[in-house]
N, CA, C and O atoms as a MOPAC input file, in Angstrom:
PM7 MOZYME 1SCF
protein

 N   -264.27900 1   -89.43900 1    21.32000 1
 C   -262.87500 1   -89.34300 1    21.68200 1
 C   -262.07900 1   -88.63200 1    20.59000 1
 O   -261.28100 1   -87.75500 1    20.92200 1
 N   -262.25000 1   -88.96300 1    19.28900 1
 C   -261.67200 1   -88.56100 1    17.99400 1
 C   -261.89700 1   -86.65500 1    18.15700 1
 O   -261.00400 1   -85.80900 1    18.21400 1
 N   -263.32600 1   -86.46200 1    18.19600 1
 C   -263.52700 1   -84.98700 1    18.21300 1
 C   -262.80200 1   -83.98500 1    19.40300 1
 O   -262.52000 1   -82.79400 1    19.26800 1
 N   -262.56500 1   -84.95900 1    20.76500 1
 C   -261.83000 1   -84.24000 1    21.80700 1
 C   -260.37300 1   -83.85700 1    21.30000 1
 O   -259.68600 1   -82.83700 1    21.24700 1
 N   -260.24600 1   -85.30000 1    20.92900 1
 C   -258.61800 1   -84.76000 1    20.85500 1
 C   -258.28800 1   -83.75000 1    19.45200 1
 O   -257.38500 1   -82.91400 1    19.45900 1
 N   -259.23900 1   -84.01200 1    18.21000 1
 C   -258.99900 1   -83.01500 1    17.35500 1
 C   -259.36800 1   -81.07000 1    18.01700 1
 O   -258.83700 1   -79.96000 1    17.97900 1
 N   -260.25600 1   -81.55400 1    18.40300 1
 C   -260.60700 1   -80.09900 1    19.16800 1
 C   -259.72200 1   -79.50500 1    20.35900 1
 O   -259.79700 1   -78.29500 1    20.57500 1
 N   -258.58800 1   -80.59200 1    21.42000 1
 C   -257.95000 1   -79.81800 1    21.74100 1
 C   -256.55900 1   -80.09800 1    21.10300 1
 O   -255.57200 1   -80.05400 1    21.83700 1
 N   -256.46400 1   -80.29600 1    20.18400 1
 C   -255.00700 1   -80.19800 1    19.08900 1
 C   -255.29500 1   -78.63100 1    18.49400 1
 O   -254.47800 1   -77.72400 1    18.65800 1
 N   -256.60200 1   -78.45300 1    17.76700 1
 C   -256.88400 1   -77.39100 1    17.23400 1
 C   -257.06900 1   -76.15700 1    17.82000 1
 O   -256.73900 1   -75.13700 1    17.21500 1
 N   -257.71700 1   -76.10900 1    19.28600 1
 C   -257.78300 1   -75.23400 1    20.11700 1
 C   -256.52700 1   -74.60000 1    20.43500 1
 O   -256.22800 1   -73.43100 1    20.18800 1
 N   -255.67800 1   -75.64900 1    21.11800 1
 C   -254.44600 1   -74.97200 1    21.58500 1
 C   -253.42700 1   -74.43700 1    20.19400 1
 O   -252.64600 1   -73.48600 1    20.17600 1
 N   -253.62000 1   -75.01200 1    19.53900 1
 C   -253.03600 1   -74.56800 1    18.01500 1
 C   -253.00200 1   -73.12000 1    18.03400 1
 O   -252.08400 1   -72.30000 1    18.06700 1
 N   -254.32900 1   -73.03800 1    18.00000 1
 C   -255.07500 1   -71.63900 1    17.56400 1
 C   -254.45400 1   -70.93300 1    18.65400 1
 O   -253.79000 1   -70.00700 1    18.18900 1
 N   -254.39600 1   -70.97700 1    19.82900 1
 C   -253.94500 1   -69.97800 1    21.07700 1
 C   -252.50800 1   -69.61700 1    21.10400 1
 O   -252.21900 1   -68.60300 1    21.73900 1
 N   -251.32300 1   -70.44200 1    20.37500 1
 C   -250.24100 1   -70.28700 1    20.38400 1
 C   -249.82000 1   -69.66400 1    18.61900 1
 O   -248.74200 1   -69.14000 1    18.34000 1
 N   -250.81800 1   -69.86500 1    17.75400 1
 C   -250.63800 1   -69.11100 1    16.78800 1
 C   -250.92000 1   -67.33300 1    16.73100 1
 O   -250.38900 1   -66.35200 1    16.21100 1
 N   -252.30500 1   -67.69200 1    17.76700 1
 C   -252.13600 1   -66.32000 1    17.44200 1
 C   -251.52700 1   -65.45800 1    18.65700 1
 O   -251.66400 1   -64.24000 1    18.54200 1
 N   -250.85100 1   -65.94900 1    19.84300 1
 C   -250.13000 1   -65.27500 1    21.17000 1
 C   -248.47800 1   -65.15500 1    19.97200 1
 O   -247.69700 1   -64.24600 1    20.25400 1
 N   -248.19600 1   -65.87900 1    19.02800 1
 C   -246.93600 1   -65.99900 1    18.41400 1
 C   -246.79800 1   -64.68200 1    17.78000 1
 O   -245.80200 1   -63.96000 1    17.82900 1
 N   -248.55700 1   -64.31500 1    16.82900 1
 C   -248.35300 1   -63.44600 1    15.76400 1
 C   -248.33000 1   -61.76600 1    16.64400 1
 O   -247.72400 1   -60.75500 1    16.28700 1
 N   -249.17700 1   -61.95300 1    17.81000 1
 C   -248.84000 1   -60.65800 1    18.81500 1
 C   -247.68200 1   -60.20200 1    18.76500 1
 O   -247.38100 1   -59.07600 1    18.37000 1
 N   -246.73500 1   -61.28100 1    19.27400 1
 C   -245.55900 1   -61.29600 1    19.94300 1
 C   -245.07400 1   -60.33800 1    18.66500 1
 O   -244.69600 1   -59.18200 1    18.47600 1
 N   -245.30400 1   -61.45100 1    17.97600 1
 C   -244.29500 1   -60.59900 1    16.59700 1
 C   -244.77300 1   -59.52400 1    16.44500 1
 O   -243.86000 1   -58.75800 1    16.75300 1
 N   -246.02700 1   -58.66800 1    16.03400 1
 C   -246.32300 1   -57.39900 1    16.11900 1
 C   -245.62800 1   -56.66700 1    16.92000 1
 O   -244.81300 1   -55.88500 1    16.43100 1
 N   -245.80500 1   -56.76300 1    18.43300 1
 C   -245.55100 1   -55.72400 1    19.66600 1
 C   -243.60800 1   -55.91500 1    19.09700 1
 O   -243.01200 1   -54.83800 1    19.07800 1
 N   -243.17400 1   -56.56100 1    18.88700 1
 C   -241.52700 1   -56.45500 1    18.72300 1
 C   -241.48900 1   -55.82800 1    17.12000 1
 O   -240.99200 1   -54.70400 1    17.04900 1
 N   -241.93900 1   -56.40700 1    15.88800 1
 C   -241.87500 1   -55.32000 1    15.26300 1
 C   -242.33100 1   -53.78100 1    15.38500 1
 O   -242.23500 1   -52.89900 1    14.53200 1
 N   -242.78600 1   -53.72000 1    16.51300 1
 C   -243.46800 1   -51.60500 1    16.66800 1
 C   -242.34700 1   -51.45300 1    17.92400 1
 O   -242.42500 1   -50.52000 1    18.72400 1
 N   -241.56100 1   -52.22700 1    17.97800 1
 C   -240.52600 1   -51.95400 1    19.19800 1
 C   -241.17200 1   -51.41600 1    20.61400 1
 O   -240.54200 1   -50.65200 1    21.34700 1
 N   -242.20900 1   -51.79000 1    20.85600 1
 C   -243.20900 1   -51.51500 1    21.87300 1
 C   -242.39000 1   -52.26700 1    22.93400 1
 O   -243.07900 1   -53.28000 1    23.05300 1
 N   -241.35700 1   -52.41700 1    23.78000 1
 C   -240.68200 1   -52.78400 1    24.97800 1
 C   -241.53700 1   -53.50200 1    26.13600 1
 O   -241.43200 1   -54.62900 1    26.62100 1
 N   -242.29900 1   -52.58900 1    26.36600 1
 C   -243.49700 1   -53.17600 1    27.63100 1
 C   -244.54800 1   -54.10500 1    27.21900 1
 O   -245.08200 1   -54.93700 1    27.95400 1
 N   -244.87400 1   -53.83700 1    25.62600 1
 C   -246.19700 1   -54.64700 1    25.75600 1
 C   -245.69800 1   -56.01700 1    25.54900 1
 O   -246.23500 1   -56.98000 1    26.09700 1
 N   -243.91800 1   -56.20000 1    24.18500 1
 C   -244.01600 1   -57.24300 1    23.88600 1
 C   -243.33900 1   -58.15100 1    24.58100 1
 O   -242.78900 1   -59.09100 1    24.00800 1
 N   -243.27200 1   -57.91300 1    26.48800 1
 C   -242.98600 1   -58.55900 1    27.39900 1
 C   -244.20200 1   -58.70100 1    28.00900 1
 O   -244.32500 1   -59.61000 1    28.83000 1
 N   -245.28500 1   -57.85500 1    27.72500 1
 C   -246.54900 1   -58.85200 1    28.45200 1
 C   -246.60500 1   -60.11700 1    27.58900 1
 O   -246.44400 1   -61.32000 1    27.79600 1
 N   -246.93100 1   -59.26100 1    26.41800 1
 C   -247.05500 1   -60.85300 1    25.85000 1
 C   -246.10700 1   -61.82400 1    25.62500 1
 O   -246.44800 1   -62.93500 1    25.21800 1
 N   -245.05700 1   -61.56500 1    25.82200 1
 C   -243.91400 1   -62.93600 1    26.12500 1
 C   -244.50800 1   -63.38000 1    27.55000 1
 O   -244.89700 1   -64.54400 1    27.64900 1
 N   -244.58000 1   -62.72700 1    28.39600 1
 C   -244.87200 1   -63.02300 1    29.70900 1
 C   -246.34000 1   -64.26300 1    29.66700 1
 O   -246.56200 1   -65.21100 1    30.41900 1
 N   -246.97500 1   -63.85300 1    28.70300 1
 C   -248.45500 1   -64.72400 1    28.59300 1
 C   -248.22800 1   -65.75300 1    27.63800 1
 O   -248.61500 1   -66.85100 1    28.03900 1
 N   -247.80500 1   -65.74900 1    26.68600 1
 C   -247.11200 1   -67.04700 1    26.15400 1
 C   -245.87800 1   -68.40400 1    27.01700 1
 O   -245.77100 1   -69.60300 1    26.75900 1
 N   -245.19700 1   -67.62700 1    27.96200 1
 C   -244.91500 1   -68.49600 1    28.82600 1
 C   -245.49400 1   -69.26000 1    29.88300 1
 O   -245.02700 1   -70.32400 1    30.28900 1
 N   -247.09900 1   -68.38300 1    30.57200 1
 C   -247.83500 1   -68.91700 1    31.54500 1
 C   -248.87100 1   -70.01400 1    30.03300 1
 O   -249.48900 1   -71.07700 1    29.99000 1
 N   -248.63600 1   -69.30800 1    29.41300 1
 C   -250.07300 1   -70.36800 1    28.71800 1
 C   -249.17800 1   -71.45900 1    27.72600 1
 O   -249.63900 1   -72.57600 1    27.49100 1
 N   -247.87800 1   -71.02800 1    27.18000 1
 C   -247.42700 1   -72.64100 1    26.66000 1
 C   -247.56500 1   -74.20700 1    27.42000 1
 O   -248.00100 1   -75.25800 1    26.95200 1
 N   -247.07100 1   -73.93200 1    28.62900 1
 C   -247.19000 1   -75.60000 1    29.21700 1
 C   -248.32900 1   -75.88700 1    29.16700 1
 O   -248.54500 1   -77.09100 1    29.29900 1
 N   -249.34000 1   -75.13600 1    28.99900 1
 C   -250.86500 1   -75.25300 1    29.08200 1
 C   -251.53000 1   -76.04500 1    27.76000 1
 O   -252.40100 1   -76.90300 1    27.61600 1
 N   -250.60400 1   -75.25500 1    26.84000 1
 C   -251.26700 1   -75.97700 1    25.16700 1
 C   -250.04800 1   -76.74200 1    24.89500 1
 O   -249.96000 1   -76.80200 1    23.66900 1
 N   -249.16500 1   -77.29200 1    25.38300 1
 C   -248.41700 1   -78.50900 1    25.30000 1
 C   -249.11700 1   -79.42900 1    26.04300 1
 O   -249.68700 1   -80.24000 1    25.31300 1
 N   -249.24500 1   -79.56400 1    26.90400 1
 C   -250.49800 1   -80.82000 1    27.94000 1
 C   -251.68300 1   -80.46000 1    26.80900 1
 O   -252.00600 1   -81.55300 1    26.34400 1
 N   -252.41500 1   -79.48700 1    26.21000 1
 C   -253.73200 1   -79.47400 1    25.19800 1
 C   -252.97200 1   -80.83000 1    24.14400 1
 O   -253.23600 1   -82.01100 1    23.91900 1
 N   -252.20800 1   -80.11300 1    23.82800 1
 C   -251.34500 1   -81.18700 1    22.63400 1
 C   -251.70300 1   -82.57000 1    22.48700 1
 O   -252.36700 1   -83.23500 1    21.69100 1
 N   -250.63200 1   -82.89700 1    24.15400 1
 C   -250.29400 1   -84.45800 1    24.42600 1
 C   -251.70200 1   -85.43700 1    24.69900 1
 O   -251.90400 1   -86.60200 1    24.35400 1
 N   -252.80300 1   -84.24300 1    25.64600 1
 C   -253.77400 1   -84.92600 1    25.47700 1
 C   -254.68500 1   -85.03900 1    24.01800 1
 O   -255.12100 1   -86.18700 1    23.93300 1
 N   -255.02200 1   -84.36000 1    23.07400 1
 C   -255.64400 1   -83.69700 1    22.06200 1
 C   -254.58500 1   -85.86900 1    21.17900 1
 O   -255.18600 1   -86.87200 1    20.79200 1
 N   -253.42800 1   -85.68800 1    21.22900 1
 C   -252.96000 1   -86.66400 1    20.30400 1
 C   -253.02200 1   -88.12100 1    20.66900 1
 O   -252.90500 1   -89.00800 1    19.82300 1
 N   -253.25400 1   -88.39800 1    22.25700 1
 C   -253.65200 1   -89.15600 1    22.92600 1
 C   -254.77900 1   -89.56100 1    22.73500 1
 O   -255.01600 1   -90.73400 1    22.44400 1
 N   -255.69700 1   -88.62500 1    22.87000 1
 C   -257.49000 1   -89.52200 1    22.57800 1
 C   -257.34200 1   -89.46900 1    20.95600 1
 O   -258.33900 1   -89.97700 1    20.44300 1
 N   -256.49400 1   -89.05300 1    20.09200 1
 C   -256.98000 1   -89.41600 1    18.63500 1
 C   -256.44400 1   -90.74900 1    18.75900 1
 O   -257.17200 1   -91.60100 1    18.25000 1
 N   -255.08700 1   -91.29900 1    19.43500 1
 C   -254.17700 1   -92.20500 1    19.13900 1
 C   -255.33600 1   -93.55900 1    19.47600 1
 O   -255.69000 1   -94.46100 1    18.71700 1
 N   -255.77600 1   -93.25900 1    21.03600 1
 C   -256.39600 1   -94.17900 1    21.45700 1
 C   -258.11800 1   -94.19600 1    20.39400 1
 O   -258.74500 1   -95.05600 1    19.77600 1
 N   -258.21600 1   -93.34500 1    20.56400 1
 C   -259.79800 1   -93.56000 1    19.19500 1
 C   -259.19400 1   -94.12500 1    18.04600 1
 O   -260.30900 1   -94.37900 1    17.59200 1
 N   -258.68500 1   -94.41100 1    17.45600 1
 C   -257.80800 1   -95.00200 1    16.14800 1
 C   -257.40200 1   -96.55700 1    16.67400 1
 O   -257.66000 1   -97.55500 1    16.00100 1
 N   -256.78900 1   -96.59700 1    17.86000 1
 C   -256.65600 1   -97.78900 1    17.98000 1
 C   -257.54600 1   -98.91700 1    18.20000 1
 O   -257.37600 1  -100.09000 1    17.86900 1
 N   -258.73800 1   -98.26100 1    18.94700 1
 C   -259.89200 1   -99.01600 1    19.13900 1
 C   -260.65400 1   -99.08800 1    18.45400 1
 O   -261.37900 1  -100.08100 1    18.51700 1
 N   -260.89800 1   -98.04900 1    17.41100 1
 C   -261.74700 1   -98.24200 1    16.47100 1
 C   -262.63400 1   -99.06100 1    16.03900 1
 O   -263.73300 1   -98.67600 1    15.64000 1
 N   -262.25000 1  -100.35300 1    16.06600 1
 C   -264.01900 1  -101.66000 1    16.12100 1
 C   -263.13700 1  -102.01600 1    17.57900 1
 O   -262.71100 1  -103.13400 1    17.86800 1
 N   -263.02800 1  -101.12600 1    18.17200 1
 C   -263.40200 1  -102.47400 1    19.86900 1
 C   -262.10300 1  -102.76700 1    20.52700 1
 O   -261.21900 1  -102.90700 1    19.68300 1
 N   -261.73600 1  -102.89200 1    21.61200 1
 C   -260.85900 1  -103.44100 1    22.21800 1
 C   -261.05000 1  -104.31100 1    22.08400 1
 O   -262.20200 1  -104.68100 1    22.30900 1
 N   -259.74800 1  -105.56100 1    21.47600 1
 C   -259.84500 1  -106.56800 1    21.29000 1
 C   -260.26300 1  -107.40800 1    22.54600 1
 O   -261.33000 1  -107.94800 1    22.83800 1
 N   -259.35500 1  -107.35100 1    23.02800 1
 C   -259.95200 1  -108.38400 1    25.14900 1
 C   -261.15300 1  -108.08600 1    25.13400 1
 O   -261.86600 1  -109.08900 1    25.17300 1
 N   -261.78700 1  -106.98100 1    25.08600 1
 C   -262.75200 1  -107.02800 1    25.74300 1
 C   -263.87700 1  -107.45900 1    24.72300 1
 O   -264.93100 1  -107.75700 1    25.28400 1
 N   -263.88300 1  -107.54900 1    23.45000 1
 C   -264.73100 1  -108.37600 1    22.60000 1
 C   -264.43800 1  -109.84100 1    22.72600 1
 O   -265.28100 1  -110.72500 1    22.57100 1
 N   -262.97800 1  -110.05600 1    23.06600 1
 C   -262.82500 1  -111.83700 1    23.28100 1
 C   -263.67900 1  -112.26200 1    24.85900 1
 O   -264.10100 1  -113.39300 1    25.09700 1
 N   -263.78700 1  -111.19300 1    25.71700 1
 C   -264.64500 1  -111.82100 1    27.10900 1
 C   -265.85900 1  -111.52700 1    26.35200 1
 O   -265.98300 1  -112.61000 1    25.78000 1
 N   -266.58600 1  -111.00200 1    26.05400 1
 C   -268.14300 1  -110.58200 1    25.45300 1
 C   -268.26600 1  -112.22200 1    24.89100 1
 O   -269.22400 1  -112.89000 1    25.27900 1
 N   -267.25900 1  -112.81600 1    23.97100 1
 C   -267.54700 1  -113.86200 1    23.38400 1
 C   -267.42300 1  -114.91400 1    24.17200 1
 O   -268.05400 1  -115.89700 1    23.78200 1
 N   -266.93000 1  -115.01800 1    24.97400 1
 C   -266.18500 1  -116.22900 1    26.35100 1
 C   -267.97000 1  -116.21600 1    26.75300 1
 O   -268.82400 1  -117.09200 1    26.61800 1
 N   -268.02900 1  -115.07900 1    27.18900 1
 C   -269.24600 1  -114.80300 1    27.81800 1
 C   -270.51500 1  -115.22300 1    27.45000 1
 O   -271.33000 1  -115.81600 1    28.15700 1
 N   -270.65000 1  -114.79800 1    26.03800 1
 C   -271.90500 1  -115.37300 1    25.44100 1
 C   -271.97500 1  -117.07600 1    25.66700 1
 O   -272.73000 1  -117.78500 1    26.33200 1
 N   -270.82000 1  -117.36800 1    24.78700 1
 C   -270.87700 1  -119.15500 1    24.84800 1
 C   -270.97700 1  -119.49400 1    25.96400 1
 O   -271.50600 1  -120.59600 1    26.11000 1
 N   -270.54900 1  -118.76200 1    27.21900 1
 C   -270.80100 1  -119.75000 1    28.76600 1
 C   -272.19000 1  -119.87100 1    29.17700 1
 O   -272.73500 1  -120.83500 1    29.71600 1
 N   -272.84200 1  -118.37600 1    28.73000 1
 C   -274.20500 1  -118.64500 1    28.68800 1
 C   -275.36000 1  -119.32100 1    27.86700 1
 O   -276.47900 1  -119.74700 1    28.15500 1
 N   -274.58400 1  -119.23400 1    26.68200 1
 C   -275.23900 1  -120.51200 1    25.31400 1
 C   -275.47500 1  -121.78500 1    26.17600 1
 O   -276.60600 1  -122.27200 1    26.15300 1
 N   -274.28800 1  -122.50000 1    27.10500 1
 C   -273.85100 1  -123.71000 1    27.11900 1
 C   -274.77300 1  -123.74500 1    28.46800 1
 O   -275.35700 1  -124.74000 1    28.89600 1
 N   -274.77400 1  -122.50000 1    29.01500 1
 C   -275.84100 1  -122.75500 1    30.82700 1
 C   -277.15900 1  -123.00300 1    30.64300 1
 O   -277.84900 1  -123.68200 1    31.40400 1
 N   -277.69400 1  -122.22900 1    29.20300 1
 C   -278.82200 1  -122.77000 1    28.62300 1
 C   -279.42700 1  -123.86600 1    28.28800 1
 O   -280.60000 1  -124.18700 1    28.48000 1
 N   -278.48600 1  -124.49600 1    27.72200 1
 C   -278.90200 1  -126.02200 1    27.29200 1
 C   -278.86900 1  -126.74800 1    28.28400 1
 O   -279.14900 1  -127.94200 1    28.18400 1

């Protein structure tokens, strides 16, 4: 979970750093047409690496939180064992 979400934090990172540094090229060479494609492609692909983001910070949040275990579900594992300790005897 840890590696998903670092990998799509980093992925989409990378796609909006370097659609940013285009941008800036094609407008510093005053290139008119190109540096509206690439505005044009930074707008279809931002909402794209904002959802990369939210999910990418989401599975780190949730891998961090669980980290040794969901608590509930280690307290039924233990409910569990002892009911079967006790069906034993």
């Amino acid at each position: 979970m840890i590696g998903t979400g670092i990998f799509a934090v980093l992925g989409s990172g990378f796609i909006v750093v370097e659609l940013l540094e285009h941008i800036d090229t094609m407008l510093a060479a005053d290139d008119a047409v190109m540096s509206r494609g690439w505005l044009l492609g930074f707008a279809l692909l931002w909402p794209k690496c904002l959802l990369l983001f939210t999910f990418g910070a989401f599975f780190i949040i949730w891998a961090i939180r669980d980290w040794n275990g969901n608590a509930s579900r280690v307290l039924l594992l233990k409910l569990l064992e002892a009911q079967q300790m006790d069906e034993a005897l």
